[in-house]
py3Dmol code that shows the C-alpha trace and the ligand (Angstrom):
import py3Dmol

protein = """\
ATOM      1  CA  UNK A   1       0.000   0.000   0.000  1.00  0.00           C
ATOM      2  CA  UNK A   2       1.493   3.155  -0.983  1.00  0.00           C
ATOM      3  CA  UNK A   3       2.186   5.333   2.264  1.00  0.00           C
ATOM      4  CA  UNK A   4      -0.012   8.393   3.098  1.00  0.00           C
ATOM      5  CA  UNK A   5       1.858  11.529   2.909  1.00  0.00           C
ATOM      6  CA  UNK A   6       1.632  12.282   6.317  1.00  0.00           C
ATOM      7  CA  UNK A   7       4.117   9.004   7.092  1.00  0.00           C
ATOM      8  CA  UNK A   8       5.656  10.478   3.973  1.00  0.00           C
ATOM      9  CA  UNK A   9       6.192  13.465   5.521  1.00  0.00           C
ATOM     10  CA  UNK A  10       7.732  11.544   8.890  1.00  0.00           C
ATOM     11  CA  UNK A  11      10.025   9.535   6.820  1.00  0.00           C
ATOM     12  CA  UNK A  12      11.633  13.076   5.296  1.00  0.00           C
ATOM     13  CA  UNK A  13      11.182  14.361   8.536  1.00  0.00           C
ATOM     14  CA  UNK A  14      13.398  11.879  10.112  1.00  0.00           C
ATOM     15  CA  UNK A  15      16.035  12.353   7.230  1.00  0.00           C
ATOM     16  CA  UNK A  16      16.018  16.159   7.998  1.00  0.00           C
ATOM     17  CA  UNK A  17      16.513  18.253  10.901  1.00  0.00           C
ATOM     18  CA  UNK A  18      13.317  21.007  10.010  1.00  0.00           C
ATOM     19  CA  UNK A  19      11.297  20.864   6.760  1.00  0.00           C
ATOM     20  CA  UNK A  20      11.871  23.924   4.740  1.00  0.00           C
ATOM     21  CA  UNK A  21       9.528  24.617   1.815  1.00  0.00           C
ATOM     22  CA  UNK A  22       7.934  27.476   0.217  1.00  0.00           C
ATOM     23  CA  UNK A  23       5.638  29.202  -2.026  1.00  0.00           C
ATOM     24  CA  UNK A  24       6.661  31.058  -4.802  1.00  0.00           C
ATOM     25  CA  UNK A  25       4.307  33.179  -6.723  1.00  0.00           C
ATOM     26  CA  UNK A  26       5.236  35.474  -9.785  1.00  0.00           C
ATOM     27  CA  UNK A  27       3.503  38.778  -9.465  1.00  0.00           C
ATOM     28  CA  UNK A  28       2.359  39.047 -12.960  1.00  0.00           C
ATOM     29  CA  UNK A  29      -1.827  39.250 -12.117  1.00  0.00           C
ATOM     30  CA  UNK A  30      -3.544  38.508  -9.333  1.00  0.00           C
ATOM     31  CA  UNK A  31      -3.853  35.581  -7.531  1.00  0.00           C
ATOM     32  CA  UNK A  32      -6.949  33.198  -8.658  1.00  0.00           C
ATOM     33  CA  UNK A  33      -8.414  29.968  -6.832  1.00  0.00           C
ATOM     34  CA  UNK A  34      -5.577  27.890  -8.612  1.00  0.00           C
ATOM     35  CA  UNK A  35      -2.992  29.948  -6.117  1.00  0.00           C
ATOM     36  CA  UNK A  36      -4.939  29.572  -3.379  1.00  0.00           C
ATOM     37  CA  UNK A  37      -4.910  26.138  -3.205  1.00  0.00           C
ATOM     38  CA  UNK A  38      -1.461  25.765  -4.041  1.00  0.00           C
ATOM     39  CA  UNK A  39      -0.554  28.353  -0.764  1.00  0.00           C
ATOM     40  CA  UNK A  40      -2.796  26.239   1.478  1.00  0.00           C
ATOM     41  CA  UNK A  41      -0.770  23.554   0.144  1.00  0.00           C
ATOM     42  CA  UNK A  42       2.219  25.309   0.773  1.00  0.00           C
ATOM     43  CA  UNK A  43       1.393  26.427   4.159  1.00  0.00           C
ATOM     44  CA  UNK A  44       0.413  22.652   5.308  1.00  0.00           C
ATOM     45  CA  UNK A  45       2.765  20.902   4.353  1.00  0.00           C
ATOM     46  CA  UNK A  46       5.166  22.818   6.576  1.00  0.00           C
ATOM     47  CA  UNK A  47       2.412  22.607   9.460  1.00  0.00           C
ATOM     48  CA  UNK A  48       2.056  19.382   9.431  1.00  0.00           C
ATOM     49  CA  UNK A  49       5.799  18.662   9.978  1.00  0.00           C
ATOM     50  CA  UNK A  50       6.283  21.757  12.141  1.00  0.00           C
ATOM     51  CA  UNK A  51       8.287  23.099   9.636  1.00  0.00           C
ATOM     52  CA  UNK A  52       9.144  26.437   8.146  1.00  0.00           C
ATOM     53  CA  UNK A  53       7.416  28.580   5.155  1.00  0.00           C
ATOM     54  CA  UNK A  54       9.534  31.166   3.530  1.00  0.00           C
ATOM     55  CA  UNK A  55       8.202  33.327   0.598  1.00  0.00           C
ATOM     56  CA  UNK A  56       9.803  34.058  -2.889  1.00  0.00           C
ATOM     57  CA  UNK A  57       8.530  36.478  -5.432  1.00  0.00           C
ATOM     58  CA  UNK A  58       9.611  35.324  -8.886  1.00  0.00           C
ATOM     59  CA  UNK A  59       9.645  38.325 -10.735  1.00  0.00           C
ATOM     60  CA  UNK A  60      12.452  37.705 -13.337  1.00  0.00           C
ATOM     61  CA  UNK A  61       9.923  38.700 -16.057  1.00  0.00           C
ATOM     62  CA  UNK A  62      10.733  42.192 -15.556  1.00  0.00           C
ATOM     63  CA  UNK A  63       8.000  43.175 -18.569  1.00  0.00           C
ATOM     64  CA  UNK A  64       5.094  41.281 -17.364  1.00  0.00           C
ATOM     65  CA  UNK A  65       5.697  41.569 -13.052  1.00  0.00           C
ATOM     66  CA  UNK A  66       4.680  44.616 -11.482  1.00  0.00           C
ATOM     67  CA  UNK A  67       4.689  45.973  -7.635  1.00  0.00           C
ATOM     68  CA  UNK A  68       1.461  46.594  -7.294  1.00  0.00           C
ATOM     69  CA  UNK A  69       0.648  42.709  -8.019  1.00  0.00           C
ATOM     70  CA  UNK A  70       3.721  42.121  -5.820  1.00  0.00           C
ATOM     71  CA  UNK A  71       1.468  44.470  -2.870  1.00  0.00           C
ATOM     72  CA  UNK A  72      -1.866  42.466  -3.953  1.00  0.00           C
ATOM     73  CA  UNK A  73      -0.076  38.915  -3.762  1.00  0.00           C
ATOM     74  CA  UNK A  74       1.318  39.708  -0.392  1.00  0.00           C
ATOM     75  CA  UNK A  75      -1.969  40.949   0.734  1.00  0.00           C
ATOM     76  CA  UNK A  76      -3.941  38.095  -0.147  1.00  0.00           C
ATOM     77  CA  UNK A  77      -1.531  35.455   0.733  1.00  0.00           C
ATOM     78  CA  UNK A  78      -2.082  36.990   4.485  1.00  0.00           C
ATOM     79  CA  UNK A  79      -6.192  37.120   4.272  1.00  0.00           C
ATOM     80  CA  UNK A  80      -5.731  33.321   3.470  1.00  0.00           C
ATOM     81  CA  UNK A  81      -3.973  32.858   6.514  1.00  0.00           C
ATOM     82  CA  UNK A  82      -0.177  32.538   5.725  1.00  0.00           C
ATOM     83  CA  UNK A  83       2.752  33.823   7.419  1.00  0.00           C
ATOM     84  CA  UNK A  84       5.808  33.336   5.933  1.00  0.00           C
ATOM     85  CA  UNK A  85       8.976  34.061   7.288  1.00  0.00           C
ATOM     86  CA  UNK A  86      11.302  37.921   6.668  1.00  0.00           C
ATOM     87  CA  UNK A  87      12.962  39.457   4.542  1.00  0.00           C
ATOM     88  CA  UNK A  88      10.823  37.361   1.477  1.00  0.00           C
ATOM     89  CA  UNK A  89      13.489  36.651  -1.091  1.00  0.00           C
ATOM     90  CA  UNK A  90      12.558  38.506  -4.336  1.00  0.00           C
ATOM     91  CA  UNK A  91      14.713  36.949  -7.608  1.00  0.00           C
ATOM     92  CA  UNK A  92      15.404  40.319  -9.555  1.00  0.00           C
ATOM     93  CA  UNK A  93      17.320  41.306  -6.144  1.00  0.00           C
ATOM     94  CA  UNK A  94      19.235  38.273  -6.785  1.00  0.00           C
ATOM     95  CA  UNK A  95      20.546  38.672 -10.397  1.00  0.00           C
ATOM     96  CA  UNK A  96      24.648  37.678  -9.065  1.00  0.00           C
ATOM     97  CA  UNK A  97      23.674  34.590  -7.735  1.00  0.00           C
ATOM     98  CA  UNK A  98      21.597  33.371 -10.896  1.00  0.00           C
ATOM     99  CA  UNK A  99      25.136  35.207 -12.769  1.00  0.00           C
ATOM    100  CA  UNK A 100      27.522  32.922 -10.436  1.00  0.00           C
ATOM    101  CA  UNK A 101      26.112  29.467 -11.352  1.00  0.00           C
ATOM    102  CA  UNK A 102      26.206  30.463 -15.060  1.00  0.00           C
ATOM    103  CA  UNK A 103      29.845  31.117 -14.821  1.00  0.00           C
ATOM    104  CA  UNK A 104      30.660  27.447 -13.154  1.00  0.00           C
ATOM    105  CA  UNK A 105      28.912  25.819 -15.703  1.00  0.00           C
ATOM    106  CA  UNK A 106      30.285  28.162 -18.426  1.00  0.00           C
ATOM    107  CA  UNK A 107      33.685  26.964 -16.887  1.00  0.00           C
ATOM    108  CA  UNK A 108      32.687  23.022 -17.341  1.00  0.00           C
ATOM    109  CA  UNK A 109      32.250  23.974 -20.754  1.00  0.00           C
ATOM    110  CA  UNK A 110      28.247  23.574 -20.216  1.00  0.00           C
ATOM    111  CA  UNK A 111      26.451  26.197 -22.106  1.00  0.00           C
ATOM    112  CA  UNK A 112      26.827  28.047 -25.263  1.00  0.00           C
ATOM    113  CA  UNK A 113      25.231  31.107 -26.983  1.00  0.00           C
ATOM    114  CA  UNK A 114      22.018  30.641 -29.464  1.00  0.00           C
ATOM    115  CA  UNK A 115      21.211  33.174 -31.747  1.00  0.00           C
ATOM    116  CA  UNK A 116      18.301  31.254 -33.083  1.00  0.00           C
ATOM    117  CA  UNK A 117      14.563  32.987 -33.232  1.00  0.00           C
ATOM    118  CA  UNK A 118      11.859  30.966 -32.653  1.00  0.00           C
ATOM    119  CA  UNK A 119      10.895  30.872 -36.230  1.00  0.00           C
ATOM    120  CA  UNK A 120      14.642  29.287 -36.960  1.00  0.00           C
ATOM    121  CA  UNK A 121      13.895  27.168 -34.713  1.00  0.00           C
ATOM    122  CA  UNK A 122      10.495  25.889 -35.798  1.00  0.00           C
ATOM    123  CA  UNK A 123      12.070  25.910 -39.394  1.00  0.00           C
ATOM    124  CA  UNK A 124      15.461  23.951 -38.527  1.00  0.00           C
ATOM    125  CA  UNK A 125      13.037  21.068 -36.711  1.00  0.00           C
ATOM    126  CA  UNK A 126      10.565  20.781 -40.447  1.00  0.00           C
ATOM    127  CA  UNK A 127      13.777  20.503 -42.298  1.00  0.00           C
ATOM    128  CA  UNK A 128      14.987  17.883 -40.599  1.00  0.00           C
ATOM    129  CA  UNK A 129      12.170  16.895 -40.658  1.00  0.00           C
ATOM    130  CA  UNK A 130      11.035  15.645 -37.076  1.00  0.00           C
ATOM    131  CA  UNK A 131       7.582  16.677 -35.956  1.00  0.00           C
ATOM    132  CA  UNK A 132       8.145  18.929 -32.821  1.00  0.00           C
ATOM    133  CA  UNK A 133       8.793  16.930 -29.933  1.00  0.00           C
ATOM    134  CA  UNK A 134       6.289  17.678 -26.984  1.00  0.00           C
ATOM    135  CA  UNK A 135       8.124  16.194 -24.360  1.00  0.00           C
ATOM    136  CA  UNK A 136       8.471  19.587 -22.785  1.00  0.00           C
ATOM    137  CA  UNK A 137       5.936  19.274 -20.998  1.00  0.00           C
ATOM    138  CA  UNK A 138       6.263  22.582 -18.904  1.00  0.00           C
ATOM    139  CA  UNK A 139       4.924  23.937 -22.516  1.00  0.00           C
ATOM    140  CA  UNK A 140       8.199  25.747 -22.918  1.00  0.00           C
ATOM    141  CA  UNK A 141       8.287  25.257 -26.595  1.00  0.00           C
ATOM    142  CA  UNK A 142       9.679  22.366 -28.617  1.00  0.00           C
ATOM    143  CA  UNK A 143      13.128  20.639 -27.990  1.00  0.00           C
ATOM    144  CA  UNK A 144      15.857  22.822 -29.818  1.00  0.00           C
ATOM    145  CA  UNK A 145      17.384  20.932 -32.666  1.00  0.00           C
ATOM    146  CA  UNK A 146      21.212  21.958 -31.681  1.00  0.00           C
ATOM    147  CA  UNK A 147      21.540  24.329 -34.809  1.00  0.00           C
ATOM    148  CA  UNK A 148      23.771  26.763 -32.177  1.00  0.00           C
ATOM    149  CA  UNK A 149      25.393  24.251 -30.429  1.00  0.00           C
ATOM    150  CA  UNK A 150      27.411  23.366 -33.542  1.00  0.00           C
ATOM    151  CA  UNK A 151      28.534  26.878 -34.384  1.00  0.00           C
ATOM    152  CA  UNK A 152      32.714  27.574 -35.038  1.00  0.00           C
ATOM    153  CA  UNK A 153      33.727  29.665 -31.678  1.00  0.00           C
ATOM    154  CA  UNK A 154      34.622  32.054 -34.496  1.00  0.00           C
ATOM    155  CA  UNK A 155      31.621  32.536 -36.057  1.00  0.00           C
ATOM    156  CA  UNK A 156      30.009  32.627 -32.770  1.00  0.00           C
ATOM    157  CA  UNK A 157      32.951  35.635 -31.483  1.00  0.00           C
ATOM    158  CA  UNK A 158      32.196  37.458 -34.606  1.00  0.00           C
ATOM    159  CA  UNK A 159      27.707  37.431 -34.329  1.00  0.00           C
ATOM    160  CA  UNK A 160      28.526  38.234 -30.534  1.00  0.00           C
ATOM    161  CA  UNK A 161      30.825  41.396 -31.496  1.00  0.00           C
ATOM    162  CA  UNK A 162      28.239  41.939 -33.813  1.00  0.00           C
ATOM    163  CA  UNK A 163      25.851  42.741 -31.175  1.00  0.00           C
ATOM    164  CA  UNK A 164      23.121  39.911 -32.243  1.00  0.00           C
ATOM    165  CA  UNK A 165      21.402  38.802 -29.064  1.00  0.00           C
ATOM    166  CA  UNK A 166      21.993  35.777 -27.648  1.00  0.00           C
ATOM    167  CA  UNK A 167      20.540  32.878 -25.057  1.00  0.00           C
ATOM    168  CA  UNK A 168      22.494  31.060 -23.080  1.00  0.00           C
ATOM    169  CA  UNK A 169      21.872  26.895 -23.665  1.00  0.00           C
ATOM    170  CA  UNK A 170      22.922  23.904 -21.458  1.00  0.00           C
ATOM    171  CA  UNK A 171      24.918  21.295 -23.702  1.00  0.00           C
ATOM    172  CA  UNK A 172      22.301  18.475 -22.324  1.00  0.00           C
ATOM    173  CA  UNK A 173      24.060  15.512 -23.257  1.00  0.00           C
ATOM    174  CA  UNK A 174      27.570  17.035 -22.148  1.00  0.00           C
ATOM    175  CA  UNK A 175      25.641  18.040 -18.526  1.00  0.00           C
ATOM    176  CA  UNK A 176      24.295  14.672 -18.376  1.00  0.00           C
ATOM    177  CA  UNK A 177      27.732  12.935 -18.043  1.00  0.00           C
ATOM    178  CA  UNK A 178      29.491  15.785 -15.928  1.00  0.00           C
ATOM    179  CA  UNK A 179      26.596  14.857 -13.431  1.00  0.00           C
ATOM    180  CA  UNK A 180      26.453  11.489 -13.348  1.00  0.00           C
ATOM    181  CA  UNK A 181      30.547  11.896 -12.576  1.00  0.00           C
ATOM    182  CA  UNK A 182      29.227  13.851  -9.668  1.00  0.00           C
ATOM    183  CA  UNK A 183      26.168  11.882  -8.808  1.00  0.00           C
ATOM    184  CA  UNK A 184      25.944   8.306  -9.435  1.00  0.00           C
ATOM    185  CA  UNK A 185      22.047   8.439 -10.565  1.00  0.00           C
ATOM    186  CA  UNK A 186      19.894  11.827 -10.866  1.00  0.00           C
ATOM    187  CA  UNK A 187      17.168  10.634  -8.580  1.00  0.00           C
ATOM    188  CA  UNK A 188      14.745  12.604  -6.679  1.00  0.00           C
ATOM    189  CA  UNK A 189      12.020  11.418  -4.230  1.00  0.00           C
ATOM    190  CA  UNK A 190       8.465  12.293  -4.730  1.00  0.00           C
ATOM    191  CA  UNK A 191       6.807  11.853  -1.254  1.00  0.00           C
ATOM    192  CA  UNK A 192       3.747  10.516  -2.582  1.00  0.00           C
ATOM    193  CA  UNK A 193       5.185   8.282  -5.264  1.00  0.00           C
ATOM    194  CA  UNK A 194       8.424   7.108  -3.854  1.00  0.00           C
ATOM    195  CA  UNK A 195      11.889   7.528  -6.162  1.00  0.00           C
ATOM    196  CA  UNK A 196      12.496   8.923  -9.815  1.00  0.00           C
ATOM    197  CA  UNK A 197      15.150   8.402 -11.656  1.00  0.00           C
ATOM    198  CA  UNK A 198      15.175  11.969 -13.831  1.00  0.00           C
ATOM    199  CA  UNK A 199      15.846  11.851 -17.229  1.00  0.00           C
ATOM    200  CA  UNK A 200      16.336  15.245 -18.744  1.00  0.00           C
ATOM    201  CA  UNK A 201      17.279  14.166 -22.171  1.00  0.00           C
ATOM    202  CA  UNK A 202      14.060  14.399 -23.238  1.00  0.00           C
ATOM    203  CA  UNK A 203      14.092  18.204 -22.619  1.00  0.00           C
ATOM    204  CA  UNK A 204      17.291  18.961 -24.999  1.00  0.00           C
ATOM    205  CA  UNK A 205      19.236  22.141 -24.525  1.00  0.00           C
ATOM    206  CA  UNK A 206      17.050  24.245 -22.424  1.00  0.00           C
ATOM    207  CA  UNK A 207      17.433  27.703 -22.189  1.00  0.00           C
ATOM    208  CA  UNK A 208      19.324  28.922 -19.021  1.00  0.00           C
ATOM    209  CA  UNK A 209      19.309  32.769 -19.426  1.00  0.00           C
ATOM    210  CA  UNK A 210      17.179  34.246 -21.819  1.00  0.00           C
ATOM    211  CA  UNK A 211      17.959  36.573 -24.439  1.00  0.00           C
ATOM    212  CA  UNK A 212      16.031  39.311 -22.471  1.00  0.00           C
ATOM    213  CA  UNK A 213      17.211  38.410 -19.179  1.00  0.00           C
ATOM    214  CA  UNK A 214      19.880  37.271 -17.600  1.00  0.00           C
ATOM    215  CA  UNK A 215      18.484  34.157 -16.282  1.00  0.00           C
ATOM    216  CA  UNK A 216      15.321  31.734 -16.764  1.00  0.00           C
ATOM    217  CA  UNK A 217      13.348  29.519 -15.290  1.00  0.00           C
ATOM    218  CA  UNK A 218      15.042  27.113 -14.601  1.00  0.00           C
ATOM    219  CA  UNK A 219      18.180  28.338 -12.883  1.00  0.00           C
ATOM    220  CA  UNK A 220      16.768  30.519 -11.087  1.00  0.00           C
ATOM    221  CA  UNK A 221      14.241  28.143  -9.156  1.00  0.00           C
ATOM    222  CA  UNK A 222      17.231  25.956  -8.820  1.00  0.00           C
ATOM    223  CA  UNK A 223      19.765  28.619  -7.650  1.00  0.00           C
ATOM    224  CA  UNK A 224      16.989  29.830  -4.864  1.00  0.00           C
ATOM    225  CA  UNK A 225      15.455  26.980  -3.777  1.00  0.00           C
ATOM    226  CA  UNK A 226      19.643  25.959  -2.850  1.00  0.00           C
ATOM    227  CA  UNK A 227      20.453  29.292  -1.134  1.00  0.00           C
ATOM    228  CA  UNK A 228      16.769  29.261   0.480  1.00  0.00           C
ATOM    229  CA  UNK A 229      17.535  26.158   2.218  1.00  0.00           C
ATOM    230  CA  UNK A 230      14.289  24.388   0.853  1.00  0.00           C
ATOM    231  CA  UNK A 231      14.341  20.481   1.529  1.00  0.00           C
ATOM    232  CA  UNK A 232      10.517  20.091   0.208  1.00  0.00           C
ATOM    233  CA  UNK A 233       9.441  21.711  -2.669  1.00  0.00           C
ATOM    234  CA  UNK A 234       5.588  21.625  -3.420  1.00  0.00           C
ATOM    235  CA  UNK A 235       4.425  23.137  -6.524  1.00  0.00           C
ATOM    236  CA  UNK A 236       1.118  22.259  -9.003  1.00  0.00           C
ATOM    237  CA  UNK A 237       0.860  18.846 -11.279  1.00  0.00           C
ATOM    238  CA  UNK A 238       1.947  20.893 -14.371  1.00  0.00           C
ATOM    239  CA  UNK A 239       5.331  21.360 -12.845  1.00  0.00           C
ATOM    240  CA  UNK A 240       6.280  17.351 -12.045  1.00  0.00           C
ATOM    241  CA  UNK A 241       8.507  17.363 -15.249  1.00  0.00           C
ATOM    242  CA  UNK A 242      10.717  20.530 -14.867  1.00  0.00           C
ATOM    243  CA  UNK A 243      12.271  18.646 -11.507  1.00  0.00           C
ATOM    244  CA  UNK A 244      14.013  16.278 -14.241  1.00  0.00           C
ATOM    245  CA  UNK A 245      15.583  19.480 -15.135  1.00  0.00           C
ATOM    246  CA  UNK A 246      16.113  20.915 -11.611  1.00  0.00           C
ATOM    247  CA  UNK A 247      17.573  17.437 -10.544  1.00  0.00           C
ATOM    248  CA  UNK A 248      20.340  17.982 -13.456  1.00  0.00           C
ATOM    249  CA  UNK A 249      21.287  21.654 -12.344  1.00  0.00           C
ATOM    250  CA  UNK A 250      21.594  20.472  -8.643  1.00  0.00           C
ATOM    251  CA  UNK A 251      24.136  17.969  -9.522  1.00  0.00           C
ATOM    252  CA  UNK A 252      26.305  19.923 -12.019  1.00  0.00           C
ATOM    253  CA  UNK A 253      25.733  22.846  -9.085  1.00  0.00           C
ATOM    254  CA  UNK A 254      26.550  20.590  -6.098  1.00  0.00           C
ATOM    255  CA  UNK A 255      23.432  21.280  -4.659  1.00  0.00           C
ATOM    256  CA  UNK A 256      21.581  19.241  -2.292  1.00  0.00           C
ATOM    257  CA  UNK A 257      18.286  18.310  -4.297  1.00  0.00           C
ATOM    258  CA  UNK A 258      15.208  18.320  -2.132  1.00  0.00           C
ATOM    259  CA  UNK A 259      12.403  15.923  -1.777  1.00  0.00           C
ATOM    260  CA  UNK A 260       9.035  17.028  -3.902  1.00  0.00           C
ATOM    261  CA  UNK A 261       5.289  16.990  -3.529  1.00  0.00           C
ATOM    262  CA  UNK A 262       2.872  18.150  -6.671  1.00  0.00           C
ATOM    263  CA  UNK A 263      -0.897  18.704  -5.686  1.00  0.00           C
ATOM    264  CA  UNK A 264      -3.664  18.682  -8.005  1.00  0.00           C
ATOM    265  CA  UNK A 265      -4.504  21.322 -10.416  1.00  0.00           C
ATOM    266  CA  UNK A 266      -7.884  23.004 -10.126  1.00  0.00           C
ATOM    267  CA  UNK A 267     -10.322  23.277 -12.806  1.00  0.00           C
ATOM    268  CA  UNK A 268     -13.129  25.259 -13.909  1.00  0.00           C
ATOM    269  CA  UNK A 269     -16.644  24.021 -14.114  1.00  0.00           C
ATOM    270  CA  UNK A 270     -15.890  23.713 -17.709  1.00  0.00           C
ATOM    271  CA  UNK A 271     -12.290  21.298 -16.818  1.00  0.00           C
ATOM    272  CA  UNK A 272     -10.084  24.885 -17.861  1.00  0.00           C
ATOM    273  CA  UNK A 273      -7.497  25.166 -15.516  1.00  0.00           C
ATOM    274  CA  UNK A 274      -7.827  28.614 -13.217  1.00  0.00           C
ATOM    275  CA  UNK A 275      -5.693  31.421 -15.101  1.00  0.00           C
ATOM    276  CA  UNK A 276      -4.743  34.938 -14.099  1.00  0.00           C
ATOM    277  CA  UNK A 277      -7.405  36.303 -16.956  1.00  0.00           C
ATOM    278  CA  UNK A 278     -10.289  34.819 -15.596  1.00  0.00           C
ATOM    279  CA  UNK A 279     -11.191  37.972 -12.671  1.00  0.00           C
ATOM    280  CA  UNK A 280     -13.966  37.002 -11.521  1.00  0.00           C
ATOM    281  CA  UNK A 281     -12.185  34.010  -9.742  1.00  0.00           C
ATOM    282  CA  UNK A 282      -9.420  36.207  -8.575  1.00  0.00           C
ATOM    283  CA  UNK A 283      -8.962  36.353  -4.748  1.00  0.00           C
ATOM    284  CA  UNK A 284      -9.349  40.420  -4.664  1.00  0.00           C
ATOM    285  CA  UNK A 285     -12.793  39.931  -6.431  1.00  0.00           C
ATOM    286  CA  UNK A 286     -14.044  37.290  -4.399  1.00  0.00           C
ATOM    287  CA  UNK A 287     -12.898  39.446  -1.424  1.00  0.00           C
ATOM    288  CA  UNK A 288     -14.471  41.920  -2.785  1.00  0.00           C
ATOM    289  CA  UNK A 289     -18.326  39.786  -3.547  1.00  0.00           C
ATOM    290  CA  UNK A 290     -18.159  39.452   0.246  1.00  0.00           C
ATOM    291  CA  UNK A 291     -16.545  36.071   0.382  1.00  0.00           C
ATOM    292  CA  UNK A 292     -14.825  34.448   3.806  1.00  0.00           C
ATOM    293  CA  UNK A 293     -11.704  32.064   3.563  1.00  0.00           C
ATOM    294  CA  UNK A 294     -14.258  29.457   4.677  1.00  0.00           C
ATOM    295  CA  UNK A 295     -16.147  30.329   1.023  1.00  0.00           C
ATOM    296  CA  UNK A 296     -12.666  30.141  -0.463  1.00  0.00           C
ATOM    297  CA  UNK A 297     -11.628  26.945   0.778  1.00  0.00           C
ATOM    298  CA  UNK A 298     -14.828  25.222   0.131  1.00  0.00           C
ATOM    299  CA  UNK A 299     -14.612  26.551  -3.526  1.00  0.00           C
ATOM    300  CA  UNK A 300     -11.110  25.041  -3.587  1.00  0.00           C
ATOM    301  CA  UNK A 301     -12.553  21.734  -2.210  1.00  0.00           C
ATOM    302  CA  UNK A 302     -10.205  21.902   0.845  1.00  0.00           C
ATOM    303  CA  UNK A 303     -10.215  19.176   3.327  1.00  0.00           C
TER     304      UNK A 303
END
"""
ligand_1 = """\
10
LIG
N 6.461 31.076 -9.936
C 5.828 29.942 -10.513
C 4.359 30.252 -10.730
O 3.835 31.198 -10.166
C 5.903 28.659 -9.707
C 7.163 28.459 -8.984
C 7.668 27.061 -8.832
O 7.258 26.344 -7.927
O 8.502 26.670 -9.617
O 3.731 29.520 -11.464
"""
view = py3Dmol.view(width=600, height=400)
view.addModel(protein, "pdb")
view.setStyle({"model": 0}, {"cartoon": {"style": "trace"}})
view.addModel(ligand_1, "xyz")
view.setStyle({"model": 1}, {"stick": {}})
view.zoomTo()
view.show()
């Protein structure tokens, strides 16, 4: 019988001192139902271990995040009940550290500079002719076909000096045998589903700093959930496959890589998933209708 998650829970308890996890919302909109659940998630899982909470604002996406959502996520996250722990980490305050891991993996010859557009992209993959692969399956786009990674360093000095903007790539098959120097097996351990053995091949040369920041995704999470001290990470069922990723940049990083639990993602009464354009399920408007945190977390289905 698989175990509950509470004796989950003990069994990662007993491997580590305090449980550390967090919630991490990027204040591009408000927050919606979807959020809610995932902070009451959030906020139990460290209760029920007497652990700690800590907040991060993921706010990379300097175009789309904007302080007053920042002000609005913050509020609400307290009307639901959270309390999270000070000062609450916020990543575009953190641009060095994101900067410092790109420079040790630039030094194990890790990444390289792609000058492709999404269109060469899309057009490199038809003329090879392989129908986009949708392994990705944190909708990221398709798996890059390596056009960059085969570039002369010259030719890639000269479109550098030439000022054509770049992204920086992780050599996937390269970082896959660097880390399995370091780390026997890239395994993780999902509380409610016991070990995984990751396998971020299928994600190809993912993007590790974007051509309009200096970072993505993916390292940054990584990067902050390391310096954070998080040992649990709990995030939404649409996120499970990115850890294959994250698992890769803790080894090659010599980071510890912390257990996981994924909740459910909540729908619609048409099956859509909540999203930050639907207002009228936003916390600030339900707030606003008149609605308790009892309404909330009855809408939520919260047990
Ligand atoms: N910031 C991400 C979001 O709001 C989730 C963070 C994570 O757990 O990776 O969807």
């Amino acid at each position: 019988m698989r175990p509950s998650p509470k004796q989950n829970i003990n069994r990662a308890m007993s491997k580590k001192s305090v449980i550390v996890t967090r919630f991490a919302p990027s204040p591009t909109g408000h927050l919606h139902l979807g959020h809610a659940y995932s902070a009451l998630f959030a906020q139990r899982s460290a209760q029920e271990s007497g652990g700690r909470l800590l907040l991060r604002i993921e706010d990379i996406d300097q175009t789309r995040c904007l302080p007053a959502y920042e002000a609005a996520v913050l509020n609400d996250l307290a009307w639901l009940g959270l309390t999270w722990e000070k000062p609450v980490r916020r990543q575009s305050d953190h641009m060095a550290d994101y900067q410092a891991a790109l420079i040790k993996l630039d030094e194990m010859g890790l990444i390289y500079p792609c000058f492709c557009s999404r269109k060469e992209i899309h057009a490199e993959i038809m003329r090879i002719n392989e129908a986009p692969h949708d392994a990705t399956a944190d909708k990221r786009g398709p798996v890059y076909p390596g056009t960059c990674r085969r570039l002369y360093q010259d030719d890639r000095n000269m479109r550098i000096a030439a000022g054509d903007p770049y992204a920086l790539r992780l050599n996937m098959q390269k970082a896959i045998y660097l880390a399995e120097q370091k780390r026997k097996h890239l395994t993780w351990v999902d509380l409610d589903r016991g070990g995984q053995r990751a396998t971020p091949e299928v994600f190809g040369d993912v993007v590790l700093a974007r051509k309009d920041e200096p970072t993505s995704y993916h390292l940054s999470v990584t990067v902050d959930d390391a310096v954070q001290g998080i040992n649990l990470i709990t995030r939404g069922e649409d996120l499970r496959d990115v850890t294959h990723v994250h698992c890769l940049l803790q080894a090659l990083l010599d980071f510890d890589t912390p257990d996981y639990r994924f909740h459910r993602l909540l729908t619609d009464s048409e099956g859509k998933r909540f999203a930050k354009r639907d207002k009228s399920l936003t916390l600030q408007t339900l707030r606003g209708e008149g609605k308790t945190l009892a309404d909330v977390k009855a809408l939520v289905k919260w047990a």
